[in-house]
C-alpha positions in Angstrom: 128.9 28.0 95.7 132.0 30.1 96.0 134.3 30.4 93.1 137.3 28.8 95.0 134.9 25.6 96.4 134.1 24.8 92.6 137.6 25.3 91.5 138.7 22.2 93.8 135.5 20.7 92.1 137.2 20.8 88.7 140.4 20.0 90.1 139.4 16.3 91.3 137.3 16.2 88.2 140.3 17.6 85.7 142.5 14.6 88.5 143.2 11.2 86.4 142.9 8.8 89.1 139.2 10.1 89.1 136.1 8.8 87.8 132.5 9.4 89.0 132.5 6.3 91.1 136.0 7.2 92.8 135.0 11.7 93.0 131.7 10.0 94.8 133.6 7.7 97.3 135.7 10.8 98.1 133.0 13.3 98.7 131.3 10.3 101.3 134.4 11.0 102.8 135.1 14.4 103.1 133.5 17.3 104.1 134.4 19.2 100.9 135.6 19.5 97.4 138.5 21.5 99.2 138.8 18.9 101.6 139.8 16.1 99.3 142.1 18.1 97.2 144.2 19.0 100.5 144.0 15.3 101.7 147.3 13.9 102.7 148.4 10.8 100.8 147.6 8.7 104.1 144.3 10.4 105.0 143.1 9.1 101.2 144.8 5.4 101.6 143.0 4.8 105.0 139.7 4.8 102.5 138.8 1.5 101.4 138.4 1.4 97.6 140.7 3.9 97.2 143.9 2.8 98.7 145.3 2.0 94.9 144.4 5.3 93.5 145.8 7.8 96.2 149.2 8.1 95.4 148.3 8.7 91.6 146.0 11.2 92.6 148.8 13.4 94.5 150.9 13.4 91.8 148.1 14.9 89.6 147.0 17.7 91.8 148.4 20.4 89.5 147.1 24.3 90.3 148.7 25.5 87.4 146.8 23.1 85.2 143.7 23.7 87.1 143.7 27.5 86.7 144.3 26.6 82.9 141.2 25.3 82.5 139.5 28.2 84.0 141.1 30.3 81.6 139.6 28.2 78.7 136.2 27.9 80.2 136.4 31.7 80.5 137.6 32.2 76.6 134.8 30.0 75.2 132.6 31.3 77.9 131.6 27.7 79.2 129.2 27.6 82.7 130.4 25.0 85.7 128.2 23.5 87.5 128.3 20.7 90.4 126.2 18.3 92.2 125.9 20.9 94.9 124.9 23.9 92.4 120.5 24.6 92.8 121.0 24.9 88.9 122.7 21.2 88.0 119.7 19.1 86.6 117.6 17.4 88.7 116.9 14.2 86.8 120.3 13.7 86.4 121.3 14.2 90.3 118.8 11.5 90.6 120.6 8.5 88.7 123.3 6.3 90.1 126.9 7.7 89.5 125.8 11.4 88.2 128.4 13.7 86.5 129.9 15.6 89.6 131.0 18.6 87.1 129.0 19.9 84.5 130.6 22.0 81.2 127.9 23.6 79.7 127.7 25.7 76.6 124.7 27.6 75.9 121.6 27.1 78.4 120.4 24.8 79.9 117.2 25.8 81.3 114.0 24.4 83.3 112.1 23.6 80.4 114.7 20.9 79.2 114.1 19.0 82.2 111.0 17.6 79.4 113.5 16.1 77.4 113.2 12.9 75.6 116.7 11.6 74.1 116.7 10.5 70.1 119.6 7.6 69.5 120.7 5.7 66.8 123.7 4.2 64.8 126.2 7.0 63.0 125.2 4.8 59.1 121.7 5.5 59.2 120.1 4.6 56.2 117.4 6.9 54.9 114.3 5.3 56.4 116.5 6.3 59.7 116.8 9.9 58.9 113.5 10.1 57.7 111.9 9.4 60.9 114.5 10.8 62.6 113.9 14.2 61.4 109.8 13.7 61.3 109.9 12.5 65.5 112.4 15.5 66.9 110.2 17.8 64.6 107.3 16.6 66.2 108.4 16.2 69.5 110.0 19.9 69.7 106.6 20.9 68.3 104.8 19.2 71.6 107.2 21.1 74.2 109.9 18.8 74.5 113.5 19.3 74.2 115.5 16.4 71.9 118.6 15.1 73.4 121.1 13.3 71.6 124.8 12.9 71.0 125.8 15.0 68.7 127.4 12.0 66.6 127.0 11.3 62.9 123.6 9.9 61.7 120.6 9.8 63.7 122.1 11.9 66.6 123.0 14.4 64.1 119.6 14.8 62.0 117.6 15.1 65.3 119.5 17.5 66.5 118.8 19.4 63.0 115.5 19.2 62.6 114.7 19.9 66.8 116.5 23.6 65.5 115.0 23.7 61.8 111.7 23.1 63.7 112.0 26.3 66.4 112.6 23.7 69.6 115.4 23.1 72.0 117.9 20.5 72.0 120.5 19.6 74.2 124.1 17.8 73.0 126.0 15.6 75.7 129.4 15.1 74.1 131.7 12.6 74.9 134.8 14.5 74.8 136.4 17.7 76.6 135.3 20.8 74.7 139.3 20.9 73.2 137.6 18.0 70.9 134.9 18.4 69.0 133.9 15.2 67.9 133.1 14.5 64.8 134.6 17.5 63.6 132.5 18.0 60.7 129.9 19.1 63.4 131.5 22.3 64.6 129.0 24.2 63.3 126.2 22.2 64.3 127.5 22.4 67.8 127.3 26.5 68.1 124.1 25.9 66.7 122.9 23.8 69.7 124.3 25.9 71.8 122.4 28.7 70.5 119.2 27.1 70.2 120.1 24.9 74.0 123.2 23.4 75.6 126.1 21.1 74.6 126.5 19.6 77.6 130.0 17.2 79.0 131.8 16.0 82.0 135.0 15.8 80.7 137.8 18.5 81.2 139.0 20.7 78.4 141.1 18.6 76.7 140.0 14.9 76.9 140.5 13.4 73.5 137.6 10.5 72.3 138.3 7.5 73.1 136.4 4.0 73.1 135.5 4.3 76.3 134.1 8.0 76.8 131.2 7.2 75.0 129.6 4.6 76.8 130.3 6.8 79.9 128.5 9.7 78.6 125.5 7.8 77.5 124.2 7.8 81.2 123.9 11.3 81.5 122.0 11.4 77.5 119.1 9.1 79.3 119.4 10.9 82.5 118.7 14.2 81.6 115.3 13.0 79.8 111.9 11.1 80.5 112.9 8.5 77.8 114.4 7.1 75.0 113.8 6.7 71.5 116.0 4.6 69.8 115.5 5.6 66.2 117.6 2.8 63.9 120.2 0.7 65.8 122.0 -2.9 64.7 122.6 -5.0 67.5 126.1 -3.4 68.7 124.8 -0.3 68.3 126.3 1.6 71.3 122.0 3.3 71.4 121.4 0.3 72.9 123.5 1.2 75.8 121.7 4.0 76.3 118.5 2.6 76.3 119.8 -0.1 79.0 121.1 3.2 80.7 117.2 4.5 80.7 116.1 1.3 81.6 117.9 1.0 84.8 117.0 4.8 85.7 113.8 3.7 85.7 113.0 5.9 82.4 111.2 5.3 79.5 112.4 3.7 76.3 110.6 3.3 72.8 111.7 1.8 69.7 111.4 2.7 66.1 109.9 -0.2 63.6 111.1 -0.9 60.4 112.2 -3.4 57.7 113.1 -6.5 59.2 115.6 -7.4 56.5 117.6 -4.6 57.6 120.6 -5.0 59.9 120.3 -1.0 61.2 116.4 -2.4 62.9 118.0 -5.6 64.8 118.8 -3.3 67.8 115.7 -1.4 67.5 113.7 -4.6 67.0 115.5 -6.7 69.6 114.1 -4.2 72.4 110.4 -4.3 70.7 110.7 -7.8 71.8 112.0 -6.9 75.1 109.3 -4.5 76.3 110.3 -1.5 74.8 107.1 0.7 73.6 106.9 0.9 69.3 106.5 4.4 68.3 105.6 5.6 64.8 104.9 9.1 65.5 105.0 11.7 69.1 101.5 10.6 70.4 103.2 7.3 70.8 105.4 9.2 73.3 102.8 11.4 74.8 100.5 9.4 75.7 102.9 7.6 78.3 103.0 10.8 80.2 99.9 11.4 81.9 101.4 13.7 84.2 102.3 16.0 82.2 99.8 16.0 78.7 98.0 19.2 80.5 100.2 21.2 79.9 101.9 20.1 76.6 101.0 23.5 74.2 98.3 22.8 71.4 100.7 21.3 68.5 99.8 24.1 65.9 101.0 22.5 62.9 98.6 19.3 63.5 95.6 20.8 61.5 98.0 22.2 59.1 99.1 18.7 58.4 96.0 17.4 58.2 95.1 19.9 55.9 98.6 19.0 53.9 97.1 15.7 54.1 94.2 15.8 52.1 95.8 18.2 49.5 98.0 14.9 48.8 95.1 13.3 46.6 97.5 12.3 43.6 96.3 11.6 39.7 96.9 8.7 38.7 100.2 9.3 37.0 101.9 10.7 40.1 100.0 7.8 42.4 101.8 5.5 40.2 105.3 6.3 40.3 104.9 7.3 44.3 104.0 3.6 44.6 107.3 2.1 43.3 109.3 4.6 45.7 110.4 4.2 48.6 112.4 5.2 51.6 115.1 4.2 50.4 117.1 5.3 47.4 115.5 4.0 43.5 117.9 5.1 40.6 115.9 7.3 38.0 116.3 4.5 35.5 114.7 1.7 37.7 112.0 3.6 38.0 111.2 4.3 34.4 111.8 0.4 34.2 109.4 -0.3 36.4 107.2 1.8 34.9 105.3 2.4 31.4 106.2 6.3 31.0 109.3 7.2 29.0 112.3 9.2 30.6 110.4 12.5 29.1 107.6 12.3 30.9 109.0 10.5 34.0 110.9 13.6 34.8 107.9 15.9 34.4 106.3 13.7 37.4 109.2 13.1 39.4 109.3 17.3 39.1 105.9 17.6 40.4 106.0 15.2 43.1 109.0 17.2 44.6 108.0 19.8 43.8 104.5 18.6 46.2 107.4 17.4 49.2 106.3 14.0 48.5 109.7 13.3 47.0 113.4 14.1 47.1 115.9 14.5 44.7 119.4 12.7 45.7 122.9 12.9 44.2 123.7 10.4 41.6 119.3 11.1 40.1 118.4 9.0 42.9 115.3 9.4 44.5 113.4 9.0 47.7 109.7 9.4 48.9 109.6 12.4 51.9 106.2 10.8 53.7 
């Protein structure tokens, strides 16, 4: 595409009276990207459905404004694609309403088009992260790229552990790239970039807001094969993206866990519903027959095996593993709970870390790792 075609692409993008439905209507209508952005006030009020919205949309055509955001898309060296580019995504041309601009840091490349899309609420509890961290490692391990949000909680630990692990993930933000959001994940963001793409379709310097989030969710399930949602209560805004994947005709799974917990109602509520119950990445696999040939060997499967059956524990150490759990125990309930004194409690609780079987928190709480 030439430069000056996808410049009117960000334009009508960048162009407040326009949403995807609305930039879609438009390009029906039109030849071209340059097209609409010359249209006279009247040409755009004789199309039906967009009568109300042509007059605001002349008033915003703004090329100083416009070549602004090239400038900043240039400084943070950010790629543009469109609907028209060969390199936009393909499983995300396919859905209803796709993104007609792309912001892209990083790369997005043809192996993420094996993405699966990790969700889940921003106050995980441990259990969440646990799994969390165990299915992206996995899944990054089998070929796949993780996709997620980039929010706090589940979205951030996948994202972590897809990089700790030596896979790709990809990031679809719901703000402009003037907003990091949360900012606490600034660096986790280059990070992605480095290791994938952060990925939006909103201009430079749209803020978050209550309803960019639900709109971005479509493109998280669109760009991937399925969903996992990970630990979600039952307003969890996962659960929108898993309706998203369910009317794209993709695949969604759900993560089990304790019933008595209001962070599974979501999760547990689609179990119910259809959704497929995962506990680890053959759960995932398996639903892709088309693909399994030429998923690589997972090389770490023997060497967890192996880890395995190294994790024969004495008694003493079987013991205390038994009273832990996922979720945090304070030192002191445990040595209540058990008949070894402080002394010695400590020497086990050092040798069952010191195994990875358990993890030390703040506060001498402490959680089992498998």
């Amino acid at each position: 595409m030439r430069q000056d075609e996808k410049k009117f692409w960000v334009g009508i993008n960048m162009n407040r009276a326009i949403n995807p439905q609305r930039f879609q209507l438009l390009l029906n209508y039109f030849p071209s990207a340059e097209a609409i952005w010359n249209a006279t006030s009247d040409e755009l009020k004789s199309i039906k459905g967009f009568k109300d919205a042509a007059d605001k949309f002349c008033r915003h055509r703004d090329e100083e404004e416009l070549e602004e955001e090239f400038q900043k898309c240039r400084k943070l060296d950010l790629r543009v694609l469109t609907l028209t580019d060969s390199k936009y995504p393909d499983s995300l041309r396919a859905i209803e309403k796709p993104p007609p601009v792309l912001y892209i840091k990083g790369n997005y490349v043809k192996q993420d088009q094996l993405g699966i899309a990790m969700v889940g609420t921003r106050k995980s509890t441990n259990y969440g992260k646990r799994i969390a961290k165990k299915l992206a490692g996995q899944l990054v391990n089998k070929g796949f790229t993780v996709v997620s949000g980039m929010a706090r909680g589940i979205d951030t630990f996948s994202h972590q552990s897809a990089i700790k692990s030596g896979g790709r993930t990809v990031a679809v933000m719901g703000t402009g790239f003037g907003h990091t959001y949360p900012k606490s994940n600034a660096d986790l963001m280059n990070k992605i970039a480095d290791n994938g793409a952060v990925i939006t379709e909103f201009p430079f310097t749209q803020r978050p807001t209550r309803w960019t989030f639900p709109q971005r969710n479509r493109i998280i399930s669109g760009l991937t094969r399925g969903t996992i949602v990970v630990e979600a209560p039952k307003s969890s805004g996962a659960l929108i993206t898993a309706h998203d994947a369910l009317s794209q005709g993709r695949e969604v799974f759900a993560v089990p866990g304790d019933v008595r917990k209001s962070t599974m109602k979501g999760t547990h509520g689609l179990i119910k519903d259809g959704a497929k119950l995962v506990e680890d990445v053959s759960d995932v696999v398996e639903e892709f027959r088309d693909i399994q040939p030429e998923l690589p060997f997972d090389k770490n499967d023997d060497n967890n095996d192996k880890k395995e059956g190294k994790q024969e524990l004495d008694n003493p150490k079987k013991e205390v593993f038994f009273h832990l759990d996922f979720e945090p125990i304070h030192f002191n309930d445990i040595v209540a709970q058990t008949d070894f004194s402080p002394a010695r409690l400590s020497h086990i609780m050092f040798q069952l870390e010191m195994d990875d079987l358990v993890e030390r928190l703040e506060g001498n709480r402490w959680v089992k790792t498998e």
